[in-house]
C-alpha positions in Angstrom: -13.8 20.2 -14.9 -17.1 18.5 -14.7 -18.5 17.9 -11.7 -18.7 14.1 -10.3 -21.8 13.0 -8.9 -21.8 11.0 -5.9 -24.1 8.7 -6.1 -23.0 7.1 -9.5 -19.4 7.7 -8.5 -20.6 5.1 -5.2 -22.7 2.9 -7.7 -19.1 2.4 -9.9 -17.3 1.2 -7.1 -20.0 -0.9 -5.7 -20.0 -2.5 -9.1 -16.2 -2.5 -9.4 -16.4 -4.4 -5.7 -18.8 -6.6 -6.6 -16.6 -7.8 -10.1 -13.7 -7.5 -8.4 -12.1 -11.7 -8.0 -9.3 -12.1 -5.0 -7.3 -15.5 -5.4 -5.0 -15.8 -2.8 -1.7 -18.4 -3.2 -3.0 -21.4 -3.0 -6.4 -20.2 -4.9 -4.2 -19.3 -7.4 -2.7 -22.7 -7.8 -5.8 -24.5 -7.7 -6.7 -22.4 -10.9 -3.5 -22.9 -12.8 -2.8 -26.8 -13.5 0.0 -26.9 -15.3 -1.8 -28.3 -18.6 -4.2 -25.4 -18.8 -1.6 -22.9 -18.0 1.0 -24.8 -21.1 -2.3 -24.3 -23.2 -2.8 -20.7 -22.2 1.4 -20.0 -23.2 1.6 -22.0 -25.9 -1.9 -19.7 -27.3 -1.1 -16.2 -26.6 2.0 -16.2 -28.0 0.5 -16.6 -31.2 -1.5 -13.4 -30.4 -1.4 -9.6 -31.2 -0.6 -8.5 -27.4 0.8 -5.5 -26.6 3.5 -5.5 -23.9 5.3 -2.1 -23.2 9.3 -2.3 -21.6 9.1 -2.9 -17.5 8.6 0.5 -15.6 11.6 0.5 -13.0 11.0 3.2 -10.3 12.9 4.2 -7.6 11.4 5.3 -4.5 13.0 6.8 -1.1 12.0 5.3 1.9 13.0 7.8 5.2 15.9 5.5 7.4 15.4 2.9 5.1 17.5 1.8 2.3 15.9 2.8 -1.2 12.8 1.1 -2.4 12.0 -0.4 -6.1 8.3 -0.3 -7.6 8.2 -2.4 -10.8 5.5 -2.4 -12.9 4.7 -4.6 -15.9 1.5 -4.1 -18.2 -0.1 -6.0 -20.8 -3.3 -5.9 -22.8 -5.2 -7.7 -25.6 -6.9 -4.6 -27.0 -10.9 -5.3 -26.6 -10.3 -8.0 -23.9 -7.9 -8.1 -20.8 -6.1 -5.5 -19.6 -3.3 -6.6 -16.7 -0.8 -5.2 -14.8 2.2 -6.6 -12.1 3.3 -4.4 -9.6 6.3 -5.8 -7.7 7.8 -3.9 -4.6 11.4 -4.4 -3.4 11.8 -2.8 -0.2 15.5 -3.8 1.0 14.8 -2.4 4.8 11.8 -5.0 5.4 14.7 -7.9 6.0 16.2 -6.0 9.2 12.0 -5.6 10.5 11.3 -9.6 10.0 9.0 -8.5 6.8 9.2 -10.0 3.3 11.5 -7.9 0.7 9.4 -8.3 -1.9 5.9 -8.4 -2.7 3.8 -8.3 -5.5 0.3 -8.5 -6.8 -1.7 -8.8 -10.1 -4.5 -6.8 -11.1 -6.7 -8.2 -14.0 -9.5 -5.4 -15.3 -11.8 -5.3 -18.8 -9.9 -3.3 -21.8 -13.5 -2.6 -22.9 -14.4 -0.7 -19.9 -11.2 -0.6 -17.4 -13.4 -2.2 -14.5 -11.0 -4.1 -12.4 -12.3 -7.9 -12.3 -9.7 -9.8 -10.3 -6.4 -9.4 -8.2 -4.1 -12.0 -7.7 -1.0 -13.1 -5.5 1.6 -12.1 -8.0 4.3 -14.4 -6.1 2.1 -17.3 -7.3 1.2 -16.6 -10.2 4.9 -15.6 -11.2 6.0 -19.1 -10.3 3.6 -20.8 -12.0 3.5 -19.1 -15.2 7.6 -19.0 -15.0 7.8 -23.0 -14.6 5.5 -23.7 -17.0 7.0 -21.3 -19.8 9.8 -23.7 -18.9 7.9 -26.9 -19.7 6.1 -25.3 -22.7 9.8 -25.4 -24.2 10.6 -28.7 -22.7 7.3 -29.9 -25.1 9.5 -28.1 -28.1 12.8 -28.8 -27.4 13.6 -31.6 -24.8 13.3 -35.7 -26.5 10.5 -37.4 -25.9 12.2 -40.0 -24.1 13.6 -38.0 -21.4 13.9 -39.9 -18.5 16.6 -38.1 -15.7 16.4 -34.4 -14.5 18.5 -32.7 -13.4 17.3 -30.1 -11.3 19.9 -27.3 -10.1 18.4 -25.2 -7.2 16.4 -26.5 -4.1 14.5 -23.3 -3.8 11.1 -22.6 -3.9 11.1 -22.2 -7.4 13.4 -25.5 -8.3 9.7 -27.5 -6.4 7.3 -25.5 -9.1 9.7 -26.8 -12.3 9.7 -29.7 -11.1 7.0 -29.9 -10.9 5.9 -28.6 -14.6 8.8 -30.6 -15.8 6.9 -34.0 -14.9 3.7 -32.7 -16.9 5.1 -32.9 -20.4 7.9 -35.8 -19.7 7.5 -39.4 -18.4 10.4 -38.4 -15.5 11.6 -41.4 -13.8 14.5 -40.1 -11.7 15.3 -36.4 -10.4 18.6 -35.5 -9.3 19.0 -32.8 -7.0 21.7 -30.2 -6.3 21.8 -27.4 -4.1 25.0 -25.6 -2.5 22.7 -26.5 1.0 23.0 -29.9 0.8 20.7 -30.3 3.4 18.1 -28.3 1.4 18.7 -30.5 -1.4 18.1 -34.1 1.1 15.2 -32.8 1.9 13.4 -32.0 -1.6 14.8 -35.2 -2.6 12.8 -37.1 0.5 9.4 -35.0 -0.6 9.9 -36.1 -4.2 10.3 -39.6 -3.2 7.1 -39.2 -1.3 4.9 -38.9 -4.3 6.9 -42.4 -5.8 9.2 -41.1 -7.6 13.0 -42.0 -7.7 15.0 -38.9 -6.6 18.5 -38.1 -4.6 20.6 -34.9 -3.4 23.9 -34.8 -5.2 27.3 -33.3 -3.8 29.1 -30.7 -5.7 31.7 -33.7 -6.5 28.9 -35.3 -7.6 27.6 -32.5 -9.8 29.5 -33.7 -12.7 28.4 -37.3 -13.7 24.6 -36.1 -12.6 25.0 -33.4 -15.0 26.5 -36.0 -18.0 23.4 -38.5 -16.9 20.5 -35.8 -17.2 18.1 -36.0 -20.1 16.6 -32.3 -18.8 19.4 -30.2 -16.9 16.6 -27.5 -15.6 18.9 -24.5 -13.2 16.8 -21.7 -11.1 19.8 -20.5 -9.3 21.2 -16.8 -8.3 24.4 -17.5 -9.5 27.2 -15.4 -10.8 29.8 -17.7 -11.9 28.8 -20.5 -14.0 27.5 -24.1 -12.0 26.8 -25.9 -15.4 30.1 -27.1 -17.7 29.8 -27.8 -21.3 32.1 -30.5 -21.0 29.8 -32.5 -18.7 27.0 -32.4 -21.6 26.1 -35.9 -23.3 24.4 -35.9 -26.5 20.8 -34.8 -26.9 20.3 -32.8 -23.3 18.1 -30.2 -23.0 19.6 -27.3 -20.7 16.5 -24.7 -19.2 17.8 -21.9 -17.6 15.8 -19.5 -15.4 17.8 -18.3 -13.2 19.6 -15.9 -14.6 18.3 -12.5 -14.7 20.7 -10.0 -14.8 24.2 -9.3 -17.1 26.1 -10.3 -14.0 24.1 -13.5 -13.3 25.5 -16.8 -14.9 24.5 -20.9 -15.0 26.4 -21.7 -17.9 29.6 -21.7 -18.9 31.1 -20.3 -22.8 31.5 -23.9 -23.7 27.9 -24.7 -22.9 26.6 -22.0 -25.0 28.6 -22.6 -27.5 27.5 -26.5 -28.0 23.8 -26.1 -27.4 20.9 -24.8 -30.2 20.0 -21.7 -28.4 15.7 -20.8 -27.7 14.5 -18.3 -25.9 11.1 -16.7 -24.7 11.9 -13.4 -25.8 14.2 -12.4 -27.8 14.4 -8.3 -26.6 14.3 -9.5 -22.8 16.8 -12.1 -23.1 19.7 -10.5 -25.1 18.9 -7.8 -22.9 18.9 -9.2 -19.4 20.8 -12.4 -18.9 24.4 -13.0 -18.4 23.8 -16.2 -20.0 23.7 -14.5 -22.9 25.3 -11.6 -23.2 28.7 -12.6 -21.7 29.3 -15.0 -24.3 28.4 -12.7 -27.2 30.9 -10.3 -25.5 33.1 -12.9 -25.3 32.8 -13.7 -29.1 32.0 -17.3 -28.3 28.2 -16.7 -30.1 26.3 -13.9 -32.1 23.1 -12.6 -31.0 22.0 -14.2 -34.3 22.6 -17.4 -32.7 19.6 -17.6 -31.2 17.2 -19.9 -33.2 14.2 -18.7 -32.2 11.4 -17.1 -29.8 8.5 -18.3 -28.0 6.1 -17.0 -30.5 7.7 -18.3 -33.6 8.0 -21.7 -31.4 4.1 -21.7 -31.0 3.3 -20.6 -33.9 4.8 -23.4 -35.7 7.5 -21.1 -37.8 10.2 -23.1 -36.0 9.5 -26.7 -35.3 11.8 -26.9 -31.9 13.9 -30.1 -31.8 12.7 -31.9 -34.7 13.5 -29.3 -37.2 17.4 -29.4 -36.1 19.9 -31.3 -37.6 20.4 -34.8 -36.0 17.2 -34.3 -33.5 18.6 -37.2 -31.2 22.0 -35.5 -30.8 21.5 -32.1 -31.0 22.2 -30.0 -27.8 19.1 -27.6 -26.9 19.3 -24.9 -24.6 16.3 -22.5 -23.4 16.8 -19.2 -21.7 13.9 -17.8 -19.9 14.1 -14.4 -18.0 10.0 -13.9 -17.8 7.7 -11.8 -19.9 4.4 -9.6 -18.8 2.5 -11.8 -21.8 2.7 -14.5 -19.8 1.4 -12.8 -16.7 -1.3 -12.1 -18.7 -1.9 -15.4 -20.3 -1.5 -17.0 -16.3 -4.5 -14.2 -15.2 -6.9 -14.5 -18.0 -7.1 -18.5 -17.5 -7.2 -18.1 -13.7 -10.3 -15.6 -13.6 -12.0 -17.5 -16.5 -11.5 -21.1 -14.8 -12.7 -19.4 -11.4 -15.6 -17.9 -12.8 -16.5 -21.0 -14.9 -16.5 -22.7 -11.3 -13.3 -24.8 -12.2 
């Protein structure tokens, strides 16, 4: 084995520390508006990146429950090279400590230099909501008016949020099963002048057959969403559901609605939203219309390419891809160094 010499071994990670961009949560936001991070989707989808299947590993952690590493790359070959490392450590809950934490590390595929790390909470929010309103561009009408939004959770604020950047929202309904939760999202929504209220679970119903946009980022298992509720022309985003076991939707929902989706392999591979139904024989995997990529690179025209636009039903599954990690990293670190 050749020998390393110090001193340029010390000169490399001066350099790498001097490259080397931290952007903490809200730094991170401040980097990301939601028009520039559509932009950055909507773009390298229509690019050669190469994303490899998610590594799951499981690690032993002594008087703790079992850990999870998680570790997604992706790389534009002779450009960026980025990685998500996400850590579930069940034990932290009993010790007062987060369960999960993750971070982004952006680095040169020219040289493999590291050039920025990132909160990956943050930028998984961000880049989550706004894959959501990418599709909302594609696939919602152009009048929507009402949302619907179905989980007061952090992430319910961020699609929100996003939402409002590609529709002329006048009105958000709220529901939560924490009612309370749900009151109080409604009160900071009406803060910024916008019409908004927390509905009931009796409620649920005739908020759901109002909505324009039905948007759900819940954990559920058992559907919350009915297809009977649905009026003509609503556009349903799901992102909640990320497992086989995890559900929004009912059959019936599925069944009425034009189905989209980011990924194709991720999403008939991941959500219950999916795959329960095609178990169920209520839809084919060749049901789904299209993908993100065929979406933005205008193979598929979205809403306006399906028969009776106005009436149609449109549904868009998410359940996340390392692309758009990527895509959320690259504009962060070029904004930032641009002085944006």
């Amino acid at each position: 084995m050749k020998a390393i010499n110090p001193e340029s071994a010390l000169l490399t990670f001066i350099q790498c520390r001097v490259l080397l961009m931290y952007l903490n949560a809200q730094q991170l936001a401040d980097a990301l508006p939601w028009d520039a991070l559509i932009g950055a989707l909507s773009d390298i989808f229509t690019r050669t990146v190469h994303s490899p299947v998610r590594h799951h590993h499981k690690i032993e952690v002594p008087g703790d429950p079992a850990a999870m590493l998680l570790l997604m790359p992706a790389w534009i070959e002779g450009e960026y090279l980025g990685v998500k490392q996400v850590t579930v450590f069940p034990g932290n809950n009993a010790k007062g400590q987060p369960g999960l934490s993750s971070h982004y590390l952006l680095s040169c595929a020219k040289t493999g230099l590291p050039l920025g790390q990132f909160d990956g909470n943050e930028l998984t929010a961000r880049r989550t909501a706004a894959a959501s309103a990418l599709a909302s561009r594609y696939l919602s009408r152009a009048d929507s008016k009402r949302l619907l939004m179905v989980g007061a959770g952090r992430m319910g604020r961020y699609l929100v949020s996003a939402h409002r950047s590609v529709r002329n929202l006048q009105e958000v309904l709220i529901y939560d099963l924490n009612i309370d939760a749900a009151t109080a999202f409604a009160n900071d929504i009406r803060a910024q002048g916008l019409q908004a209220k927390a509905v009931t679970l009796q409620e649920l119903p005739a908020a759901a057959a109002d909505a324009d946009i039905i948007s759900c980022a819940t954990l559920a298992t058992e559907p919350v969403i009915q297809g009977q509720w649905l009026k003509p022309g609503v556009h349903l985003d799901l992102v909640g559901s990320f497992t086989p076991a995890m559900r929004e939707v009912d059959d019936d929902a599925v069944a009425r609605c034009d189905i989209f989706v980011d990924t194709r392999e991720g999403a008939l591979a991941e959500t219950g939203d999916l795959i329960q139904p095609i178990r169920n024989g209520v839809i084919a995997a060749s049901d789904v219309i299209a993908e993100f990529s065929e979406l933005c690179a205008g193979k598929h025209k979205g809403r306006t390419a399906l028969k009776n636009p106005d009436q149609a039903m449109t549904m868009f599954k998410s359940v996340g891809a390392s692309v758009e990690d990527l895509a959320a990293a690259i504009l962060a670190y070029q904004r930032t160094s641009a002085g944006h």
